[in-house]
N, C-alpha and C positions, 0 to 999 in steps of 0.2 A: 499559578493556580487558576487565575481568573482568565487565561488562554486556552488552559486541558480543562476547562468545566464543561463548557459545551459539547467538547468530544465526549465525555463520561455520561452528561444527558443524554444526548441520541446514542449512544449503545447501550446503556440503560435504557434505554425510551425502546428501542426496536423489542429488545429481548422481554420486557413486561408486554409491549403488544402482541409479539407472539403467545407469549403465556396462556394471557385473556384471551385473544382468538382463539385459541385451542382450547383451553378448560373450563371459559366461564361462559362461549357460547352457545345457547341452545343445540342439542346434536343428537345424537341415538339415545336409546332407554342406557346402554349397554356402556356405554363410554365414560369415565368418569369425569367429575366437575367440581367446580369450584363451588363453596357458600356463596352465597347473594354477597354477603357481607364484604368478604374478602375478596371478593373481585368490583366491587364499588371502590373498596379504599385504595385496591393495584390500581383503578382507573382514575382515582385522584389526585394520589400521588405521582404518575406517570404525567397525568396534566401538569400539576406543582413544579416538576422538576424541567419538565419540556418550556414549558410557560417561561420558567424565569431562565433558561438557558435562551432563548428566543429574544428575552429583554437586554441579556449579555453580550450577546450577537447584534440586535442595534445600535449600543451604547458603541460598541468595539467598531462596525460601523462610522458611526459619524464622527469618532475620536479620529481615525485611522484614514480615512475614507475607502474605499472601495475597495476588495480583496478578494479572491477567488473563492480562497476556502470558507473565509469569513460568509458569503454571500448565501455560500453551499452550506452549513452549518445553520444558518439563518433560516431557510428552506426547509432542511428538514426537521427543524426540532419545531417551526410551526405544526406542518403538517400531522405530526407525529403528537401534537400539544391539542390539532381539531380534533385526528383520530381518536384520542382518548375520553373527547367530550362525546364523542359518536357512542364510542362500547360504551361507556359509564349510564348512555341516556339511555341503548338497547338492553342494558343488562336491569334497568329500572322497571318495576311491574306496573307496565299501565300510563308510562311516561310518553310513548309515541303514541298510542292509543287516540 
């Protein structure tokens, strides 16, 4: 389990950043979208899950040392864990402001 976690975060983690890219960011009058609400909690939760799959990925790291996938895996659920801090802030009313 504690090997296929981090796979199941980053393909969760892609597929909620697509989501919120698409419905909870500002866009036409005409397009539909997400509550504030509900795309704060997708942006939270997407961090929570990225976040600790990234701390899984370190630990597995310095037990292990060095591993190709392990490294790639490490990479993207960061990235994937900043991205969500990014939408969560721009989806905030008045937070970049």
């Amino acid at each position: 389990m504690k090997r296929s976690y981090p796979w199941l975060a980053l393909g969760l983690g892609l597929i909620l950043g697509l989501v919120l890219m698409r419905y909870a960011a500002p866009g036409d009058a005409g397009s539909p979208r997400l509550p504030l609400l509900t795309g704060l909690l997708m942006a939270e939760f997407g961090f929570l899950v990225t976040a600790i799959a990234a701390g899984v990925c370190v630990r597995d790291l310095l037990r292990r040392g060095m591993e190709i996938s392990t490294t790639v895996l490490l990479i993207g659920n960061t990235l994937l864990a900043a991205s969500f801090i990014w939408l969560g802030l721009q989806l905030w009313p008045g937070a970049l402001a």
